[in-house]
C-alpha positions as a Markdown table, in Angstrom:
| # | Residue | x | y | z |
|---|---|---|---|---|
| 1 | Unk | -18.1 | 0.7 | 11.0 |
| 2 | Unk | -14.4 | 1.2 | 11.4 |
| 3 | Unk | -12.5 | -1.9 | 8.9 |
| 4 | Unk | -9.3 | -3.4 | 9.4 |
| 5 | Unk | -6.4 | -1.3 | 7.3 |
| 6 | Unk | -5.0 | -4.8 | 6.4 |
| 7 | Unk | -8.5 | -5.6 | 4.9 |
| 8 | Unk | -8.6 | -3.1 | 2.7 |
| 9 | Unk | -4.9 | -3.2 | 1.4 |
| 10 | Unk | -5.7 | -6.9 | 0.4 |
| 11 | Unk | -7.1 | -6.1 | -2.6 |
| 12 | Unk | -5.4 | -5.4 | -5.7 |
| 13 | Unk | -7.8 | -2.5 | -6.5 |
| 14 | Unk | -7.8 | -0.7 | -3.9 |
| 15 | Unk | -4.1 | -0.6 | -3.5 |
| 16 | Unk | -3.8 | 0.5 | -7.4 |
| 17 | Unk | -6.5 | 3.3 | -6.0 |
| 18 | Unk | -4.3 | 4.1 | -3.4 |
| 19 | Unk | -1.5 | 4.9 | -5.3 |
| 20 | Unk | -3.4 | 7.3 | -7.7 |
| 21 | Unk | -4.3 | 9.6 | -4.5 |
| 22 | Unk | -1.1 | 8.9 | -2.9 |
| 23 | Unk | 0.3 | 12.5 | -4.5 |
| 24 | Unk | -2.7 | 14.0 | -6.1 |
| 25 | Unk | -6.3 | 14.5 | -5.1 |
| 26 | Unk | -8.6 | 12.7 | -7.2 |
| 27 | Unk | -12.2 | 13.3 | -7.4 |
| 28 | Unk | -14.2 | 9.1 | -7.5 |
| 29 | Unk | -14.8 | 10.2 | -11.4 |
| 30 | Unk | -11.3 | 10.6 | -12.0 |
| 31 | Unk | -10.4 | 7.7 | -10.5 |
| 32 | Unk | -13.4 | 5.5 | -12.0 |
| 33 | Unk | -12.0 | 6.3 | -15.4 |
| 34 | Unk | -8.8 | 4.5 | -14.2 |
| 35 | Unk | -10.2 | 1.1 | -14.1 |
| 36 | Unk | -12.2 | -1.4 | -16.1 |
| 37 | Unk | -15.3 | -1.4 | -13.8 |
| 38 | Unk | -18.3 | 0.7 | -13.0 |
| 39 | Unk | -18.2 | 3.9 | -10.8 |
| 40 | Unk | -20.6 | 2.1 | -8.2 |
| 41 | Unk | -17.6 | -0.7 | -7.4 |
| 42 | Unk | -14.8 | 2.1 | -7.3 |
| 43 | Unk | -17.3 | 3.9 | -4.8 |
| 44 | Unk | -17.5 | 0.6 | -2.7 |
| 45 | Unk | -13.7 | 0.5 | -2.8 |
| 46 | Unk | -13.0 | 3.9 | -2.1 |
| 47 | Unk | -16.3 | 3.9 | 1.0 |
| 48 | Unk | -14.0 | 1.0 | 2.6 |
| 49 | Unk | -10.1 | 2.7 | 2.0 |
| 50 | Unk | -12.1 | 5.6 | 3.8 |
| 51 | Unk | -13.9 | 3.6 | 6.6 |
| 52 | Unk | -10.3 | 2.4 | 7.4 |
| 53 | Unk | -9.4 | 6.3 | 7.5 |
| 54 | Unk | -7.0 | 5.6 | 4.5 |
| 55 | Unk | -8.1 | 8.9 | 2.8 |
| 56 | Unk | -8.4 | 12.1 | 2.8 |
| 57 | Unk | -11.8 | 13.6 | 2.0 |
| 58 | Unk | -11.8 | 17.1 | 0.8 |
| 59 | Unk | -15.2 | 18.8 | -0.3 |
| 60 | Unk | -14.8 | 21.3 | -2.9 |
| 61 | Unk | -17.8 | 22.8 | -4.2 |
| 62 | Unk | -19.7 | 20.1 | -5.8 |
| 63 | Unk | -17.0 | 17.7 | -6.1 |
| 64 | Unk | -15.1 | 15.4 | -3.3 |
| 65 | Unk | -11.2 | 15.3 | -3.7 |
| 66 | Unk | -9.5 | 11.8 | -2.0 |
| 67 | Unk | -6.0 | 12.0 | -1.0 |
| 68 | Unk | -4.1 | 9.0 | 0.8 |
| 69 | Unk | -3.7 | 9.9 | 4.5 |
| 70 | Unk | 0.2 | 8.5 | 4.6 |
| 71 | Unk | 0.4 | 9.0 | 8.3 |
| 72 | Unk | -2.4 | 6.1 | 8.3 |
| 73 | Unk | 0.2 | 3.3 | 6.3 |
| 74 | Unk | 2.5 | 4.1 | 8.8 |
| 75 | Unk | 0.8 | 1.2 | 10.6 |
| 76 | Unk | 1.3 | -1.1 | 7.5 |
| 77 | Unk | 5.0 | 0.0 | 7.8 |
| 78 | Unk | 5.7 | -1.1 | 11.4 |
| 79 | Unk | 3.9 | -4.1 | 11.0 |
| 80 | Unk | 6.1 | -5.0 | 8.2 |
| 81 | Unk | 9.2 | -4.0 | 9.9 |
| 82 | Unk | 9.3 | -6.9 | 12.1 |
| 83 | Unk | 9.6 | -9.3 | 8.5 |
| 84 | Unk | 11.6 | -6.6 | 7.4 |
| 85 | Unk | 14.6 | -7.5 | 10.0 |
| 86 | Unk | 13.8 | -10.9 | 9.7 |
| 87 | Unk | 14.5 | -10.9 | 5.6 |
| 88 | Unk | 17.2 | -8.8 | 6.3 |
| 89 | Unk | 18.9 | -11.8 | 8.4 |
| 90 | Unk | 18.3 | -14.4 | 6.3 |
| 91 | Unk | 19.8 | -12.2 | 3.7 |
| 92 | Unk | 22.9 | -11.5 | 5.9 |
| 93 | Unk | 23.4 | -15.3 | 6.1 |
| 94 | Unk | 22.7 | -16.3 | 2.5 |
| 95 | Unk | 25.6 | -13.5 | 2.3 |
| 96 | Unk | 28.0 | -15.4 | 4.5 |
| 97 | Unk | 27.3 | -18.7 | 2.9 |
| 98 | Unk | 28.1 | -17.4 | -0.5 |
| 99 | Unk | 31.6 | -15.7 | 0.8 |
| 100 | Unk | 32.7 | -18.8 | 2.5 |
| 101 | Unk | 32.0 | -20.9 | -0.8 |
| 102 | Unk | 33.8 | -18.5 | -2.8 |
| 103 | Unk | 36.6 | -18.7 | -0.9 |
| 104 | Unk | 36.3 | -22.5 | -0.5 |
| 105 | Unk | 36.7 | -22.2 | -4.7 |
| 106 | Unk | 39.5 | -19.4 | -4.5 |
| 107 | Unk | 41.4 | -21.7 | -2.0 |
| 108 | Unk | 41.6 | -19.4 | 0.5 |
């Protein structure tokens, strides 16, 4: 079952796991010891970051490396990007407000 990418960023843990794997491979061990739970609910987390193709599975002997597929958050990113220009405006106005009262003060 393929999840929803925006599902699995929602939670906090398995965004922190995401940035562990975003610049190393990690085997689940590795990345258990990381967190204040058992290895079975960092599986879980780390099954669904996969079944939203959010890693990078590599098999290495005995042991399975994750790395974050950051191609795949490109779809995060260009969802944001419409917000992105809309903060950016807002910005841009709050910017001309606070000119045009600081000139009001400076009499100009």
């Amino acid at each position: 079952m393929k999840r929803d990418i925006f599902q699995a960023i929602a939670d906090p843990t398995r965004r922190a796991i995401l940035v562990l794997v975003a610049t190393n491979a990690l085997t689940p061990n590795v990345i258990a010891e990381q967190f204040n739970t058992t290895r079975q609910a960092v599986s879980k987390h780390i099954k669904i970051l996969n079944e939203c193709e959010l890693l990078d599975e590599k098999k290495l002997g005995r042991e399975i490396y994750y790395q974050l597929k950051i191609e795949k958050m490109k779809e995060v990113d260009e969802w944001l990007e419409q917000f992105k220009k809309i903060w950016e405006s807002r910005f841009s106005q709050l910017d001309q407000v606070l000119m045009n009262l600081k000139s009001k003060e400076n009499g100009i």
